[in-house]
C-alpha positions as CSV (number, residue, x, y, z in Angstrom):
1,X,-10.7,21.1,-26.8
2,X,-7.4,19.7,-26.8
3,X,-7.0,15.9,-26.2
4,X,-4.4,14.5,-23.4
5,X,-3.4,11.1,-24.1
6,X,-1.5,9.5,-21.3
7,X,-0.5,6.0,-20.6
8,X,-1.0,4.6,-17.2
9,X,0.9,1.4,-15.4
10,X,-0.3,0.6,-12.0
11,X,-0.1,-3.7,-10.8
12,X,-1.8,-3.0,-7.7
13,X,-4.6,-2.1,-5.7
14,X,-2.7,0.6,-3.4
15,X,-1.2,1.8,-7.0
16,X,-4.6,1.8,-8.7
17,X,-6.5,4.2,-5.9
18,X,-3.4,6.4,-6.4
19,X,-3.6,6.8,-10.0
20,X,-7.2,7.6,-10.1
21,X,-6.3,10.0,-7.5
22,X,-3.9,11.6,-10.1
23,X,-6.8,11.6,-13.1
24,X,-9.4,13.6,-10.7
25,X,-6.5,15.9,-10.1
26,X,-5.5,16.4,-13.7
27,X,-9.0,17.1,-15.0
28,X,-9.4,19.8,-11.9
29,X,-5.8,20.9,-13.0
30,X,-6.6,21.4,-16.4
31,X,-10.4,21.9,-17.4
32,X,-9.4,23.4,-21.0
33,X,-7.9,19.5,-21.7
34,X,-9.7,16.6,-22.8
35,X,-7.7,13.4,-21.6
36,X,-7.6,9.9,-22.8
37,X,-6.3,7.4,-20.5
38,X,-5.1,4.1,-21.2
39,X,-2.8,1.1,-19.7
40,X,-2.9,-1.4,-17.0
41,X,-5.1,-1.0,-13.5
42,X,-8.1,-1.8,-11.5
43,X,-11.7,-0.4,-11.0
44,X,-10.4,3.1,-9.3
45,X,-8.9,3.8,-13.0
46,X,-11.7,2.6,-14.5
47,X,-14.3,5.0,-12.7
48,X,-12.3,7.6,-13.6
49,X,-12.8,6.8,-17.7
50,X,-8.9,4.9,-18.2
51,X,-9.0,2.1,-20.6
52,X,-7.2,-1.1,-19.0
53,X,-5.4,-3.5,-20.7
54,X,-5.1,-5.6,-17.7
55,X,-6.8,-5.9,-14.3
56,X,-4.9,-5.8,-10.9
57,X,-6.5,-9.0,-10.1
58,X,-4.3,-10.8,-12.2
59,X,-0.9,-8.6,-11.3
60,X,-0.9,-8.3,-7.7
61,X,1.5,-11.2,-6.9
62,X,4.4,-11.2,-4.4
63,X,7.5,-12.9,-3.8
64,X,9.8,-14.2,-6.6
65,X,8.5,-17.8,-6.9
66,X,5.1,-16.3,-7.7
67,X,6.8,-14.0,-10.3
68,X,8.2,-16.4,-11.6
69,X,5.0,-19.0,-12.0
70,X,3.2,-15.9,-13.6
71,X,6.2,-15.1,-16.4
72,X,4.2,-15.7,-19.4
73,X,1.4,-13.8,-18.2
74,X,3.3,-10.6,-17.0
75,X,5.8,-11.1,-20.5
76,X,2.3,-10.9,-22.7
77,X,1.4,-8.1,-21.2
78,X,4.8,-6.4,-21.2
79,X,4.8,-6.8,-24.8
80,X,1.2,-5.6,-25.1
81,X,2.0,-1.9,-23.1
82,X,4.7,-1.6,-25.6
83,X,2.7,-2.4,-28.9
84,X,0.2,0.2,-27.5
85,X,2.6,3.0,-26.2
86,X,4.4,2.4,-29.8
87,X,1.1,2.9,-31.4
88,X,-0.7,5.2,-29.2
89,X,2.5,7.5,-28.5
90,X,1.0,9.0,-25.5
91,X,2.2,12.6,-24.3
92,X,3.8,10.5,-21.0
93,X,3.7,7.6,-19.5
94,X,3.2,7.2,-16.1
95,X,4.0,4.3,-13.7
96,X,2.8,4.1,-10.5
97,X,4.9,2.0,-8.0
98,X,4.9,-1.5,-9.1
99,X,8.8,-1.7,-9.5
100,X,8.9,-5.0,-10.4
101,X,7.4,-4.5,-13.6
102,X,7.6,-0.5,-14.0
103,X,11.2,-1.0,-13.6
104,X,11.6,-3.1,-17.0
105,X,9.8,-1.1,-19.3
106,X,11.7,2.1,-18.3
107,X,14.5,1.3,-21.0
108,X,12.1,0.5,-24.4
109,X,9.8,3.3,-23.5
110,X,12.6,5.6,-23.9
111,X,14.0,3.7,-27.0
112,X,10.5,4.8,-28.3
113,X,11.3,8.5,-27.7
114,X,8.6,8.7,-24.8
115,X,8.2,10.8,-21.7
116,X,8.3,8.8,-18.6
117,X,7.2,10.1,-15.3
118,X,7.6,7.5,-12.1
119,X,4.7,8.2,-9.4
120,X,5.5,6.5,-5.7
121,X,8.9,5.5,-6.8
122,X,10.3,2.0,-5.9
123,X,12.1,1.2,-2.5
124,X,15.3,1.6,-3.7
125,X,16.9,2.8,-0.5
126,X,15.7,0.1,1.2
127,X,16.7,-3.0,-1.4
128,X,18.2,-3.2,-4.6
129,X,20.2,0.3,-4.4
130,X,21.4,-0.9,-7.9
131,X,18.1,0.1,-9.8
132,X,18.9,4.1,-9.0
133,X,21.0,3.9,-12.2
134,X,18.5,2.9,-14.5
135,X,16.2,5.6,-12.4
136,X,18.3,8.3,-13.1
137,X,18.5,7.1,-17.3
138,X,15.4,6.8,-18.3
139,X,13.3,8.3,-16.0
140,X,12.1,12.4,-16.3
141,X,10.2,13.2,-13.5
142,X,10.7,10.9,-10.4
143,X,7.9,11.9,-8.1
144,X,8.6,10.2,-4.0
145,X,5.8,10.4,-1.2
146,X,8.8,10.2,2.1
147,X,10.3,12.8,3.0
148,X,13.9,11.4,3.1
149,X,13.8,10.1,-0.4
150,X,14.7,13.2,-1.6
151,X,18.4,13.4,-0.4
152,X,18.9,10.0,-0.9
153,X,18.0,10.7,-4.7
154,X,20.0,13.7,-4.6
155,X,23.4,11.6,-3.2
156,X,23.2,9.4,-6.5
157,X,22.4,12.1,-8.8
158,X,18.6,12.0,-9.5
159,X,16.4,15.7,-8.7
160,X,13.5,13.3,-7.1
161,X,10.1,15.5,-6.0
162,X,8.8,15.4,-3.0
163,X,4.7,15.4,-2.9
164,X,3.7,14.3,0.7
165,X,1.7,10.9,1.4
166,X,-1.1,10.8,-0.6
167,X,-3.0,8.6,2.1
168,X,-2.8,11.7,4.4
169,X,-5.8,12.7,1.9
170,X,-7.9,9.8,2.1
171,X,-7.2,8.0,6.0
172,X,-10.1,8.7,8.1
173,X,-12.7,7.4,10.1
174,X,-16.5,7.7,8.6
175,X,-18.2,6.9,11.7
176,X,-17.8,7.7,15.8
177,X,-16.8,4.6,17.7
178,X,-20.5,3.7,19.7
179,X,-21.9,4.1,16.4
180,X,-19.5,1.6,14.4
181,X,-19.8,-1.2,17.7
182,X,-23.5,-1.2,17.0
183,X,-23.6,-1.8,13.9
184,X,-21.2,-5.0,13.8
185,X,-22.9,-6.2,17.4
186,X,-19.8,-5.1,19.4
187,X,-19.2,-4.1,23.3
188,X,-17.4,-0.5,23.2
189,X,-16.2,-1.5,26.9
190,X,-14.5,-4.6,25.9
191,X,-10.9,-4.4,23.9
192,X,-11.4,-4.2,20.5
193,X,-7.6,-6.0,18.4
194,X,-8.0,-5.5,14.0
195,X,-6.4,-8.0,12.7
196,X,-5.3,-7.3,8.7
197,X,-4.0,-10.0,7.2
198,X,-2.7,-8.5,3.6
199,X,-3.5,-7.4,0.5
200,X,-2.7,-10.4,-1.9
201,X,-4.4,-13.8,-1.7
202,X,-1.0,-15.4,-1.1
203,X,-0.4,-13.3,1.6
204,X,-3.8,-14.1,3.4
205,X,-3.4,-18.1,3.2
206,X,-0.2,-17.4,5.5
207,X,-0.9,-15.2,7.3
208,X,-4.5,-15.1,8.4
209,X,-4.5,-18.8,9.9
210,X,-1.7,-17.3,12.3
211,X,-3.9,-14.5,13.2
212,X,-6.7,-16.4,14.3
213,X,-5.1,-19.1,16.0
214,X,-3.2,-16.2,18.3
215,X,-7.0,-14.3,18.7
216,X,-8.0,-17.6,19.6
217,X,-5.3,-17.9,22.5
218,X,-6.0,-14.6,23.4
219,X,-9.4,-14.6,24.1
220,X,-9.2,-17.8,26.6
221,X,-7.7,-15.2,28.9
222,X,-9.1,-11.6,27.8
223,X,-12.4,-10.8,27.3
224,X,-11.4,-9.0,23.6
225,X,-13.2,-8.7,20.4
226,X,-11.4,-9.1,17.1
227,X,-12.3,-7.5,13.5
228,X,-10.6,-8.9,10.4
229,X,-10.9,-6.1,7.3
230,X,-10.6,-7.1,4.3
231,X,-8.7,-5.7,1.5
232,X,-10.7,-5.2,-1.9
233,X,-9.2,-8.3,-3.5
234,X,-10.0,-10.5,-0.9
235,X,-13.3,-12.4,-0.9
236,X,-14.9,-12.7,2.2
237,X,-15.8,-16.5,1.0
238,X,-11.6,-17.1,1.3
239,X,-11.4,-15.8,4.9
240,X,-13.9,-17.4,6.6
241,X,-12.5,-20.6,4.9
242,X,-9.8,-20.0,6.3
243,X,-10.9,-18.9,9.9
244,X,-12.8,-22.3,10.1
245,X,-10.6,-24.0,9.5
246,X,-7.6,-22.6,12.0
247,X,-10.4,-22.4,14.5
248,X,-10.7,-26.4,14.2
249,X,-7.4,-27.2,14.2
250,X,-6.9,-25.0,17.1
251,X,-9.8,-26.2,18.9
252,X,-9.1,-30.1,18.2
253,X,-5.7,-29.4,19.6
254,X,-7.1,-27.5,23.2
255,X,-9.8,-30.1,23.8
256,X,-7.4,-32.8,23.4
257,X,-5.1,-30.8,26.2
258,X,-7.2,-29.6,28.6
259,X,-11.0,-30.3,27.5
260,X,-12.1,-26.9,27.0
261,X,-13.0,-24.7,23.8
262,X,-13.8,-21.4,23.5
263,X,-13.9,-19.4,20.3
264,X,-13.1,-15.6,20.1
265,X,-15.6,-12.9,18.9
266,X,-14.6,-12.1,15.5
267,X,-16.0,-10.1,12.5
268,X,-15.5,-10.2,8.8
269,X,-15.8,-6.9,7.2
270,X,-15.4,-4.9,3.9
271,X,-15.0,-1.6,2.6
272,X,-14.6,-0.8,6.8
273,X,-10.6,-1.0,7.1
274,X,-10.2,3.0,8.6
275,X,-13.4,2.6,11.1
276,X,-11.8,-0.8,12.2
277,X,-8.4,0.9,12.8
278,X,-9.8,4.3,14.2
279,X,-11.3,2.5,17.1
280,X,-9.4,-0.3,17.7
281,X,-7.4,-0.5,20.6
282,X,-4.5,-2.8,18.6
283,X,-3.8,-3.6,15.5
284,X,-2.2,-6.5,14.0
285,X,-0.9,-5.2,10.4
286,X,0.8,-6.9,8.0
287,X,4.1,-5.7,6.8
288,X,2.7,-2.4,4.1
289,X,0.7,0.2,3.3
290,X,-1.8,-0.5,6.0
291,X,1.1,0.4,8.6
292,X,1.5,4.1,7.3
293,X,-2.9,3.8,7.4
294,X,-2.9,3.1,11.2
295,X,-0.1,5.7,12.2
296,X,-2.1,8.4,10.6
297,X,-5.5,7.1,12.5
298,X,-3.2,7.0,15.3
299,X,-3.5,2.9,15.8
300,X,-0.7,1.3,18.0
301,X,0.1,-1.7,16.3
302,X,2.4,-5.0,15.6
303,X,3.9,-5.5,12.6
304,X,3.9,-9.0,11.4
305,X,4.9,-10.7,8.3
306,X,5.7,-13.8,6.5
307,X,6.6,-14.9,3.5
308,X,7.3,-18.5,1.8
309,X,10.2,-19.5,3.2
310,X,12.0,-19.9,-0.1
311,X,11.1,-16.2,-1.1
312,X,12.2,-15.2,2.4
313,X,15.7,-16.7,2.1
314,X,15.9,-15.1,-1.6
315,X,15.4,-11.4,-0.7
316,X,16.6,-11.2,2.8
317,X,20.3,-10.5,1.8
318,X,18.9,-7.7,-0.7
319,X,17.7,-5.8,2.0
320,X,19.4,-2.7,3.5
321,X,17.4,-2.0,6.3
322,X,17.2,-4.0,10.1
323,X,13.4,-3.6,10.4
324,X,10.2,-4.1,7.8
325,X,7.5,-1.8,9.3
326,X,7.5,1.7,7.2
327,X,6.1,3.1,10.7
328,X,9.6,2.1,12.1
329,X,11.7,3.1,9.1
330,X,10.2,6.5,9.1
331,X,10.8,6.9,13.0
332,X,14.9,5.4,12.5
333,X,13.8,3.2,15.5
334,X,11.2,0.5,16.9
335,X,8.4,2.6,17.5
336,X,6.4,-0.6,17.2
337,X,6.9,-4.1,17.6
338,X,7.7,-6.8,15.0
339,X,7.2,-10.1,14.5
340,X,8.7,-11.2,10.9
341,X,8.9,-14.8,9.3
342,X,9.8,-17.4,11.4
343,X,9.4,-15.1,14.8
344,X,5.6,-15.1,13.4
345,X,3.9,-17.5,15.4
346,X,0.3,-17.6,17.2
347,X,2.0,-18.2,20.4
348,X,4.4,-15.0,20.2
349,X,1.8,-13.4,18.9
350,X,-0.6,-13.5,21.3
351,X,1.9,-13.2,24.3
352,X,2.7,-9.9,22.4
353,X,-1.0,-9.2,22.2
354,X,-1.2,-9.8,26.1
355,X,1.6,-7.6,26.8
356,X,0.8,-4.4,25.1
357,X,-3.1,-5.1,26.3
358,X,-1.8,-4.8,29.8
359,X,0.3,-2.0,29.7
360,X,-1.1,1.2,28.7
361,X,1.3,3.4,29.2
362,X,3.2,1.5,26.6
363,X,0.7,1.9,24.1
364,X,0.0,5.6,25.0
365,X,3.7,6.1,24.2
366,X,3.1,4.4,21.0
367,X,0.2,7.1,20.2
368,X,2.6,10.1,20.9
369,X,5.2,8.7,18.5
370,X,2.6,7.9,16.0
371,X,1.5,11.8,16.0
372,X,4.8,12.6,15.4
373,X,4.9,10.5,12.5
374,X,2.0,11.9,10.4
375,X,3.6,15.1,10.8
376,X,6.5,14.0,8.4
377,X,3.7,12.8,5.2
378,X,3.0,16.4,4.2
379,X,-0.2,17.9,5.1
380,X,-2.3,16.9,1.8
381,X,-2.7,17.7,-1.7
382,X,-0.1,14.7,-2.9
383,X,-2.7,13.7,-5.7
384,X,-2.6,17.4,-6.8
385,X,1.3,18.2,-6.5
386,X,2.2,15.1,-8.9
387,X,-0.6,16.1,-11.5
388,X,0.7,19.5,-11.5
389,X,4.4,18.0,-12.1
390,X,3.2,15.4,-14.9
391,X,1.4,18.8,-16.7
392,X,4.6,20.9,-16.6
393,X,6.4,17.8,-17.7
394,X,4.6,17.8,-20.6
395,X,4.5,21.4,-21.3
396,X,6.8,21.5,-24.0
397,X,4.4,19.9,-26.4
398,X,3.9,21.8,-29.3
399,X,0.3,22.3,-27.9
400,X,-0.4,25.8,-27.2
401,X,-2.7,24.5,-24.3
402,X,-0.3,22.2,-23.1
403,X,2.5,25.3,-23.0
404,X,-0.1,27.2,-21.2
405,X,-0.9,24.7,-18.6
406,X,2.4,24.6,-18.2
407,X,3.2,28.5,-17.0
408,X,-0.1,28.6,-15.6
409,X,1.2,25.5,-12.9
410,X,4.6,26.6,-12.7
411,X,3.6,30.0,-11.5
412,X,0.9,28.2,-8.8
413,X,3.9,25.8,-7.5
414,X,6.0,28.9,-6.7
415,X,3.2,29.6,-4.1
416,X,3.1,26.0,-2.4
């Protein structure tokens, strides 16, 4: 049997699940080949046999400060990828969003003669337009998941492929809605508000206490019920830390104004994000993937975000677009409401929270453009598409089973 060796780069959680998406579709695609996987990711990789040279726990940072504190670390491991891919000299190498790092090893992976195939490529329409020119010169396959990438690729001369979403695979509810309130000890009659506070620790210390505080305001005058899911890299030891500790603040400062306290129902959970989104009646989402996770479950939503204020005041002028949500950016209007840096407080927030709670036809309109939405991701198979793509890319190997997994796919693609 013929052995495969690719090199993976994913820095992420989002970009780890999507890789090992990639791997199960490549062995499917191509029983006849034995692959050997190796590079940088996180326990979705791993499961699916890749060597990593480096955990997403320790590269899932955002904003440039943190970047910046974490140089040495991210500069070791730079130099490490290369010294492998040097040694190793995989068939391709395949980076999967991460553009912060991806982007700078583009130009000595090429000096080293190797194939390089960009999965979920970076944002560039939305900031930093200047990165399409090192796209389009050292990059051999650019695979996008949004629809409108591809013309924008097209005007600045890059033939980007379009796969669909891969989370249009993966989003959906596991259990019915009576079902899921029984087993966290919730009312199914009552208003039920998911609060997601991020994907990064950093995010979560800014964010979450926000969150809280507004549930907390929220639920002196509603009778709602909130659920907080967790992403994988968050402990639930850090939220509830936390949650107390917003939950005293707040509550020192209402006893001290009108004598009263009163703490809203709330619920800590993992592994439970699409349940929690399926059957809530509004989400609070920070700024990201988890946007794109409730438009496809159908969620309506606020969009919240915000980042040190240092970082906030370093990218905003690199940004090309007037609003942050991807729900919002994909619909070319305010489908959904927004509340980013310094407009993120509990007080807006739970006034928002009231609003959109009290009118339903508001949020019913929400759901109708939502719908509408999911129709522009593709209707599945994203995982499948790009392994079929990185196969062809390859096929000009001087293995006979690579050439023939090649034709083989080419011919199937003509039928897609």
């Amino acid at each position: 049997m013929t052995t495969l060796s690719l090199m993976i780069v994913a820095g992420e959680a989002s970009g780890d699940q999507r890789a090992a998406e990639v791997m199960r579709a490549l062995k499917a695609e191509a029983p006849h080949l034995s692959f050997r996987i190796f590079g940088c990711g996180g326990p979705a990789m791993r499961a699916e046999g890749a060597e990593t040279f480096a955990d997403i726990s320790e590269t899932a940072i955002i904003g440039p400060l943190e970047v910046a504190s974490a140089l040495a670390r991210f500069h070791a491991l730079y130099r490490r990828l290369l010294h492998l891919a040097r040694e190793r000299r995989p068939a391709a190498v395949v980076l999967v969003d991460w553009p912060e790092f991806n982007m700078k090893l583009l130009r000595p992976l090429k000096r080293l003669g190797l194939r390089t195939i960009y999965y979920i490529g970076p944002q560039v329409w939305a900031w930093r337009t200047y990165r399409v020119r090192a796209l389009r010169r050292y990059v051999d396959r650019l695979i996008v998941i949004l629809p409108f990438e591809v013309e924008f690729y097209r005007r600045h001369g890059i033939a980007a492929e379009y796969v669909g979403h891969p989370l249009v695979d993966v989003v959906r509810a596991t259990l019915p809605r009576t079902t899921f309130c029984q087993k966290y000890g919730l009312r199914p009659d009552r208003p039920l508000i998911s609060l997601l506070p991020g994907s990064r620790p950093t995010e979560v210390e800014r964010i979450l206490p926000i969150l809280v505080r507004a549930a907390r305001a929220l639920a002196t005058h509603a009778p709602a019920q909130f659920l907080i899911p967790l992403a994988p890299a968050i402990h639930p030891e850090m939220a509830w830390a936390l949650i107390h500790r917003a939950l005293q603040e707040t509550r020192r400062a209402r006893m001290s104004e009108t004598g009263a306290s009163f703490d809203p129902l709330l619920r800590v959970l993992q592994g439970e994000t699409y349940n929690a989104l399926a059957h809530a009646d509004l989400a609070v989402i920070t700024s990201g993937t988890a946007t794109l996770e409730a438009a496809l479950l159908g969620t309506p939503m606020i969009v919240v975000y915000r980042a040190r204020a240092i970082n906030y005041l370093l990218i905003r002028p690199l940004l090309h677009v007037n609003t942050f949500g991807m729900v919002n950016l994909l619909a070319g209007e305010r489908i959904v409401p927004e509340l980013i840096q310094w407009d993120l407080t509990p007080e807006r927030l739970a006034e928002t929270l009231r609003e959109l709670l009290a009118d339903a036809t508001r949020r019913e309109a929400m759901k109708r453009r939502l719908a509408e939405l999911r129709g522009q991701l593709g209707e599945g198979g994203a995982a499948v598409r790009a392994a079929r793509i990185l196969l062809r890319a390859i096929a000009e190997s001087s293995s006979p089973d690579l050439r023939r997994s090649g034709a083989t796919l080419s011919q199937e693609d003509n039928r897609l």
